[in-house]
LOVEXDO-770369 format. One line per field, with one value per residue: chain; x, y, z of N, C-alpha, C in turn. Coordinates in nm, 2 decimals, always signed. Example, Ala and Ser with C-alpha at 12.3 -4.5 7.8 and 13.67 -1.06 7.14 Angstrom:
// LOVEXDO-770369
chaine A,A
n.X +1.32,+1.28
n.Y -0.57,-0.22
n.Z +0.78,+0.71
ca.X +1.23,+1.37
ca.Y -0.45,-0.11
ca.Z +0.78,+0.71
c.X +1.32,+1.29
c.Y -0.33,+0.00
c.Z +0.78,+0.79
//
This chain:
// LOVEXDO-770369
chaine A,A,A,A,A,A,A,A,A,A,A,A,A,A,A,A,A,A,A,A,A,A,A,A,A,A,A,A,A,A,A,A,A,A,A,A,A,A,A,A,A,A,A,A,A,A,A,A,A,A,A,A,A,A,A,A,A,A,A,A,A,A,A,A,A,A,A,A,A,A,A,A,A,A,A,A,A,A,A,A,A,A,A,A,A,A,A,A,A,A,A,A,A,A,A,A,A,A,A,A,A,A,A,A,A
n.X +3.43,+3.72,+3.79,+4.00,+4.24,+4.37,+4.69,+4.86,+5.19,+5.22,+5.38,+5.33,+5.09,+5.17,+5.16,+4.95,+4.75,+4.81,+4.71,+4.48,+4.40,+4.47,+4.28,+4.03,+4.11,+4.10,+3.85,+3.76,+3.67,+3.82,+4.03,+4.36,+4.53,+4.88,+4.90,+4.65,+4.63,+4.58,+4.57,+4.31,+4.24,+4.42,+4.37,+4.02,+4.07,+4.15,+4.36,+4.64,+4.75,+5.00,+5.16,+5.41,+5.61,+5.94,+6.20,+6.49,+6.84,+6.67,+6.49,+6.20,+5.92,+5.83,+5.60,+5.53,+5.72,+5.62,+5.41,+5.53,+5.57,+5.33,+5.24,+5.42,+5.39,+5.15,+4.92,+5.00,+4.94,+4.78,+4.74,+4.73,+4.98,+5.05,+5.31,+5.33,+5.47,+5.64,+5.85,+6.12,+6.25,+6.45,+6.59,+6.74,+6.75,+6.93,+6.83,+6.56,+6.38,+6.46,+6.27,+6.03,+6.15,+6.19,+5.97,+5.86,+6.10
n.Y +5.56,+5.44,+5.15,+4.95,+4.73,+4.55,+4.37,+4.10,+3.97,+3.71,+3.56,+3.50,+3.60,+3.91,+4.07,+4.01,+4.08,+4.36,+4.40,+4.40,+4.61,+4.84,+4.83,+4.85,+5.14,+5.25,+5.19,+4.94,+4.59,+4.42,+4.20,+4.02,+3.76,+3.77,+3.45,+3.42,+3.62,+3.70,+3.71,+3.84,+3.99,+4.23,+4.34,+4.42,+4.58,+4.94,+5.04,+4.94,+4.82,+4.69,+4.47,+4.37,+4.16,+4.10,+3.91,+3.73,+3.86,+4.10,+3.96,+3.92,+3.85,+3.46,+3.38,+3.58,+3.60,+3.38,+3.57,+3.83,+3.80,+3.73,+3.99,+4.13,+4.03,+4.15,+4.44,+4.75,+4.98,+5.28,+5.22,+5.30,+5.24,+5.16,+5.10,+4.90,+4.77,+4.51,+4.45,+4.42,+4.64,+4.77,+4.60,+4.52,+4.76,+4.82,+4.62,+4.65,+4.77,+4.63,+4.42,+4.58,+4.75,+4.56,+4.50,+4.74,+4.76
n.Z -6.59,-6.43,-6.40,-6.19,-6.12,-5.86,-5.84,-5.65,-5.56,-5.30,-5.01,-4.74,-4.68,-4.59,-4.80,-4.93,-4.77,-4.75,-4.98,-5.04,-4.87,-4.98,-5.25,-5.13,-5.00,-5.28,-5.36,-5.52,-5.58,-5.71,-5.68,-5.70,-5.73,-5.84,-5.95,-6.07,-6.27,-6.57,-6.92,-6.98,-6.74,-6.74,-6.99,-6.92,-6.72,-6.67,-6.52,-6.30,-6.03,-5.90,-5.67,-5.48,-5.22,-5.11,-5.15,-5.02,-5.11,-5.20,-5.40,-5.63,-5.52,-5.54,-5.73,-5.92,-6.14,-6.34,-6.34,-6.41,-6.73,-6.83,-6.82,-6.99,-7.24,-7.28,-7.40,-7.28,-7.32,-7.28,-7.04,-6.67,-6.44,-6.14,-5.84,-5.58,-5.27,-5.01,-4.75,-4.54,-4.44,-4.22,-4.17,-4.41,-4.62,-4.81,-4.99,-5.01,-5.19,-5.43,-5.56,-5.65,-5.82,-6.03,-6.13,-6.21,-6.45
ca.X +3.51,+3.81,+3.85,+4.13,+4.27,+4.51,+4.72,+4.97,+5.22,+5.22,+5.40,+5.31,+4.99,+5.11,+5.11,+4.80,+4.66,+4.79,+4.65,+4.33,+4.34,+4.45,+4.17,+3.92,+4.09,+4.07,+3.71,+3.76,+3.71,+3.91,+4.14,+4.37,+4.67,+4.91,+4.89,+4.58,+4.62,+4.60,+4.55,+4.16,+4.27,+4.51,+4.20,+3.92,+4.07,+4.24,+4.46,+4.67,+4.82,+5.06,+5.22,+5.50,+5.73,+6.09,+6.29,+6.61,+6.86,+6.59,+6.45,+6.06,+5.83,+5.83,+5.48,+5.56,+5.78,+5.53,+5.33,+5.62,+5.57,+5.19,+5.30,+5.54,+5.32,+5.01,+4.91,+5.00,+4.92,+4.70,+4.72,+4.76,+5.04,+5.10,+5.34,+5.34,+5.60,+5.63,+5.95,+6.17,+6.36,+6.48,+6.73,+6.77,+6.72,+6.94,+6.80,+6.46,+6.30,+6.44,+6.16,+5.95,+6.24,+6.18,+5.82,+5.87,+6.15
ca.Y +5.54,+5.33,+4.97,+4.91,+4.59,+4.50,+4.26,+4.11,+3.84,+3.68,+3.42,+3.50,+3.74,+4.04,+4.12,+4.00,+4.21,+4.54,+4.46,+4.39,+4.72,+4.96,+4.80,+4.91,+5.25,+5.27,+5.15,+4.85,+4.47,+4.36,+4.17,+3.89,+3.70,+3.70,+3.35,+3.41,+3.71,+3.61,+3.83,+3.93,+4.08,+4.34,+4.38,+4.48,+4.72,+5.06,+5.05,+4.81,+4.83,+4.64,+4.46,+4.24,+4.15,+4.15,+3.82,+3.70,+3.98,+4.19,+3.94,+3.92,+3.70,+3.39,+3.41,+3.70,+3.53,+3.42,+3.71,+3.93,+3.73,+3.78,+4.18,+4.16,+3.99,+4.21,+4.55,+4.82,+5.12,+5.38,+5.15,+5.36,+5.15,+5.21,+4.99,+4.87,+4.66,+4.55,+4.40,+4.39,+4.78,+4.80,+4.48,+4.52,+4.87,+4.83,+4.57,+4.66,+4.79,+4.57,+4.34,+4.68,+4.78,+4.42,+4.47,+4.89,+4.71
ca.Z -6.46,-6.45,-6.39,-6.14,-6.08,-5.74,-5.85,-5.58,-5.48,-5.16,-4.95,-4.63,-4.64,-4.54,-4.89,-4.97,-4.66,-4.80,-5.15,-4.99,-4.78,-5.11,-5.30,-5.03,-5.04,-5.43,-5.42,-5.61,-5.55,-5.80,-5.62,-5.78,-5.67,-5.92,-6.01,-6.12,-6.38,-6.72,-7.01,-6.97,-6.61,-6.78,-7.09,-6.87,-6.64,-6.73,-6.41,-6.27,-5.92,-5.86,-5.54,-5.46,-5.12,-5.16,-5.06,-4.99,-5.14,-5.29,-5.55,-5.64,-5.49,-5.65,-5.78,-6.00,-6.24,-6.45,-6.41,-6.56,-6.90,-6.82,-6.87,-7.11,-7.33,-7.26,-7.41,-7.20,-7.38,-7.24,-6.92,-6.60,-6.36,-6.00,-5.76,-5.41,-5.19,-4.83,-4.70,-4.42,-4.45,-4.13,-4.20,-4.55,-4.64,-4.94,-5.09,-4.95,-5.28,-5.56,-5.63,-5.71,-5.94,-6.14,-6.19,-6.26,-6.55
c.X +3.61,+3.85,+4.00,+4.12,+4.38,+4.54,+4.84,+5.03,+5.25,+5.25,+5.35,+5.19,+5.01,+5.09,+5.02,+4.71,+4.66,+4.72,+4.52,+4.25,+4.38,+4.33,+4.09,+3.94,+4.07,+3.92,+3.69,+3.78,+3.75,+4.05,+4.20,+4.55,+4.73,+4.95,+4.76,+4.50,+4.68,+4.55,+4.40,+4.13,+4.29,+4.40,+4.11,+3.97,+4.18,+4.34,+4.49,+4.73,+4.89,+5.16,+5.32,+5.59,+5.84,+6.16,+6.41,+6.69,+6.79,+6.55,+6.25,+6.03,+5.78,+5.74,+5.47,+5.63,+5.72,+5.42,+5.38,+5.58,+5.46,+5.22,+5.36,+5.49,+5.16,+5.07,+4.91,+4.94,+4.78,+4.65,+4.78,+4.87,+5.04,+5.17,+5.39,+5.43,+5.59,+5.75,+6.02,+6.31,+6.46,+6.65,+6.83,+6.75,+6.84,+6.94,+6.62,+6.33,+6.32,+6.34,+6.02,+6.02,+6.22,+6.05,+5.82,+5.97,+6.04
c.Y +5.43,+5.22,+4.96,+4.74,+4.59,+4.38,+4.25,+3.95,+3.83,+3.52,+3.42,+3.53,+3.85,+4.11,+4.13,+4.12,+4.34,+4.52,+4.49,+4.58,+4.84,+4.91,+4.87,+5.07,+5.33,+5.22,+5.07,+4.73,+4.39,+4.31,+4.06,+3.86,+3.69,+3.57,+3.35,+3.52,+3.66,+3.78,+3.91,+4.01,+4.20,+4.43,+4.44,+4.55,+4.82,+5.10,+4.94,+4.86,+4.71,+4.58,+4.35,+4.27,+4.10,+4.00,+3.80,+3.87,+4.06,+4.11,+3.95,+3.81,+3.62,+3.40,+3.47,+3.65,+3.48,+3.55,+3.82,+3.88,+3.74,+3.92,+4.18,+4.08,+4.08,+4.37,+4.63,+4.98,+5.21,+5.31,+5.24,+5.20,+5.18,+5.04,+4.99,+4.78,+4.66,+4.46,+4.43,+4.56,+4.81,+4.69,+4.46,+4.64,+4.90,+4.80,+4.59,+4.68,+4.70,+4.55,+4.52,+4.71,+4.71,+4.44,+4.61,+4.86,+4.64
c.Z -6.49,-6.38,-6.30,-6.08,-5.98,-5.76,-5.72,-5.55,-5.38,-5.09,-4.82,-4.57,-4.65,-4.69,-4.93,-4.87,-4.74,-4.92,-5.07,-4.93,-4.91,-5.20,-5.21,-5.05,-5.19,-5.45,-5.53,-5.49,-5.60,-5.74,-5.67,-5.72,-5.85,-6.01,-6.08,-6.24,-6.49,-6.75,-6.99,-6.84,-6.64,-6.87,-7.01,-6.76,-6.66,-6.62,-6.30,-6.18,-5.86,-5.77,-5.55,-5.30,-5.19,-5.05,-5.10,-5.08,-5.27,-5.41,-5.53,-5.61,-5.56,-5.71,-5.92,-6.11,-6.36,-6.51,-6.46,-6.69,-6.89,-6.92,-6.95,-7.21,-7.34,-7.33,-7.31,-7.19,-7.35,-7.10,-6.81,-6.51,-6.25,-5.96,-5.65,-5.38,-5.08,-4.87,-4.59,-4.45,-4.39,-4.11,-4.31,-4.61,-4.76,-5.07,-5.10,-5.13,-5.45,-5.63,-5.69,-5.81,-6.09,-6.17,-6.25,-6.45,-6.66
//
């Protein structure tokens, strides 16, 4: 069976909320703020779901910044990925999905 991990950053919550609530529907309690993924996060589970909000024009939540170099230093290989985003669409709808773009890069 495969090991999923929800990893997500969050300034406000609501991100954290949704990790919390796709975890629940993935049947995993593997829940972890990205400040707190290090390499043995990425090692022990075969799928990584990954979340971020989207500030000011479309950048990644600060958080995330070290946890790209996390990833980009980590084996990926035969690692399933998935990625989530919440932000503000309705105001910003064409910067709305960047910060998913920067973590999908």
């Amino acid at each position: 069976m495969n090991r999923i991990a929800v990893v997500y950053g969050s300034t406000t919550g609501t991100c954290e909320s949704l990790a919390c609530r796709v975890a629940e529907k993935l049947g995993t309690d593997q829940v972890f703020c990205v400040t707190d993924m290090d390499e043995s996060v990425i090692v022990n589970h075969d799928v990584l779901v990954l979340g971020s909000s989207t500030w000011g024009d479309g950048e990644l939540q600060d958080d995330w910044y070290d946890g790209i170099d996390t990833l980009r230093k980590a084996d990926l290989a035969g690692k399933k990925v998935a990625l989530f985003g919440c932000g503000d669409a309705a105001s910003y709808p064409d910067t709305f999905c960047n910060a998913i773009g920067i973590l999908f890069k």
